[in-house]
C-alpha positions as a Markdown table, in Angstrom:
| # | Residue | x | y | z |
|---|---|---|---|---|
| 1 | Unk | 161.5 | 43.0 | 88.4 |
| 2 | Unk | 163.9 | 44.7 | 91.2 |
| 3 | Unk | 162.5 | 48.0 | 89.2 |
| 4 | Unk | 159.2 | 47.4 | 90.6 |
| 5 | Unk | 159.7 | 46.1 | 93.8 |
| 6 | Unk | 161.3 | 49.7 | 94.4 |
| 7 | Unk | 158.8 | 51.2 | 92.6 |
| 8 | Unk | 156.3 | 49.6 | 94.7 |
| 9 | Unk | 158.1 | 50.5 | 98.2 |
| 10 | Unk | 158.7 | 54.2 | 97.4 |
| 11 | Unk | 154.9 | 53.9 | 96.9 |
| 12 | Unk | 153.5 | 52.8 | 100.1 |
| 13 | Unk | 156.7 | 54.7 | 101.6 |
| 14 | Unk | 154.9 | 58.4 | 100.2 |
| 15 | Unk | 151.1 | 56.9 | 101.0 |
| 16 | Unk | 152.4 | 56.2 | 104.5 |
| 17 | Unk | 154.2 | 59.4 | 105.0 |
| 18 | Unk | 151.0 | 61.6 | 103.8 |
| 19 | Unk | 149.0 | 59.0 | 106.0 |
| 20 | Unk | 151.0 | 59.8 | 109.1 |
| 21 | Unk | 150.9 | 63.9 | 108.5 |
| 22 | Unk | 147.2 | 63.3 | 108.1 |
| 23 | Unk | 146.7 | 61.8 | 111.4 |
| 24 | Unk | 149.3 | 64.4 | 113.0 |
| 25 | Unk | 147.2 | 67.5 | 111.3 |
| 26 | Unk | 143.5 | 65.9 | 112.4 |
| 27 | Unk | 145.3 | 65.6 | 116.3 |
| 28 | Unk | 146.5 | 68.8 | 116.2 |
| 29 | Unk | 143.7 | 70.3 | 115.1 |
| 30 | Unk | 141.4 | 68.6 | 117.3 |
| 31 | Unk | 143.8 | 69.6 | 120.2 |
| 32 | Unk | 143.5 | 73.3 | 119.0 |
| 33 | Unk | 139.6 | 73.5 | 119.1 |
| 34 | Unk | 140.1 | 71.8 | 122.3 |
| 35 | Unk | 142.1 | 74.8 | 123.5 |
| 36 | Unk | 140.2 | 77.6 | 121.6 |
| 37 | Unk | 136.8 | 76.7 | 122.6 |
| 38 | Unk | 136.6 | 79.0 | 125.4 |
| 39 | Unk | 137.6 | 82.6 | 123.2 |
| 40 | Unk | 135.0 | 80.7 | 120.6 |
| 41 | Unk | 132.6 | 81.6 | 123.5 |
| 42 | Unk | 133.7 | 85.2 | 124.0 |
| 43 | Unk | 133.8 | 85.8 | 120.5 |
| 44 | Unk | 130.2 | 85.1 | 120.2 |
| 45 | Unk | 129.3 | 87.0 | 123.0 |
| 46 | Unk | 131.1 | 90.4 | 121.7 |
| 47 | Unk | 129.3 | 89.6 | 118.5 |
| 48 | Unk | 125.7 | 89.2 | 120.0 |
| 49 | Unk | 126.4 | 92.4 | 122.3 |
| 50 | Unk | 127.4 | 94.4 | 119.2 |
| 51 | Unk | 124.4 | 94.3 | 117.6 |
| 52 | Unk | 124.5 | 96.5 | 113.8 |
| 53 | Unk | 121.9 | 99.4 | 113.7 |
| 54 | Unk | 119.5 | 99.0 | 111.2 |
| 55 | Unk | 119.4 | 101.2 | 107.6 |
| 56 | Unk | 118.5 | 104.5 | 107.1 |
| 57 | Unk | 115.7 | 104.2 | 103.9 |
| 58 | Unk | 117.4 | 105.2 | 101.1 |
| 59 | Unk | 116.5 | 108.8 | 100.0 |
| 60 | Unk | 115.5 | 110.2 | 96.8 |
| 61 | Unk | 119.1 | 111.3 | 95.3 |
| 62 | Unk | 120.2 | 107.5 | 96.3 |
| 63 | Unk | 117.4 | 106.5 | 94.0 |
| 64 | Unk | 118.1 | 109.2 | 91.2 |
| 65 | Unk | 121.8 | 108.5 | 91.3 |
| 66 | Unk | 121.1 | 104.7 | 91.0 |
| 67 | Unk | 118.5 | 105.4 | 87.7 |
| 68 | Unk | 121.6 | 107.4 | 86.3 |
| 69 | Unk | 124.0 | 104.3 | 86.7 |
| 70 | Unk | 121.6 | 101.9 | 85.5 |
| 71 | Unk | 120.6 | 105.1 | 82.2 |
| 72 | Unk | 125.0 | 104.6 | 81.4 |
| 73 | Unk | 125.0 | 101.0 | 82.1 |
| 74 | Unk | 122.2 | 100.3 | 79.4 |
| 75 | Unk | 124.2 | 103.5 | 77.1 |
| 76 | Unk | 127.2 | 101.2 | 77.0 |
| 77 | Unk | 125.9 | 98.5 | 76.0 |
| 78 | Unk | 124.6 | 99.9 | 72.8 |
């Protein structure tokens, strides 16, 4: 019976130890996106400014090099 007793506490004794990280890691991390909110901002800002230029339309040796790929694709699997 002592087995289990000490079984038993070296249980909750883990469970509590992973309970108390979790509450440190979910503080810190609140405390952290407490802190970083502000470069959050500026990050989205230099994202929105830097706006991506659309595509060129493909041209026509895109498209022929493309049929070729697909042409050794299918060749392979034969």
């Amino acid at each position: 019976m002592t087995l289990f007793f000490d079984g038993l506490k070296l249980m909750v004794l883990g469970m509590g130890a992973v309970f108390a990280f979790l509450l440190v890691m979910i503080v810190l991390m609140s405390l952290m996106s407490k802190v970083l909110a502000p470069f959050a901002r500026r990050m989205e800002e230099a994202a929105k400014a830097k706006q991506v230029a659309p595509k060129a339309p493909a041209s026509a040796a895109d498209a022929e090099l493309a049929a070729v790929a697909v042409a050794a694709v299918k060749a392979s699997l034969k």
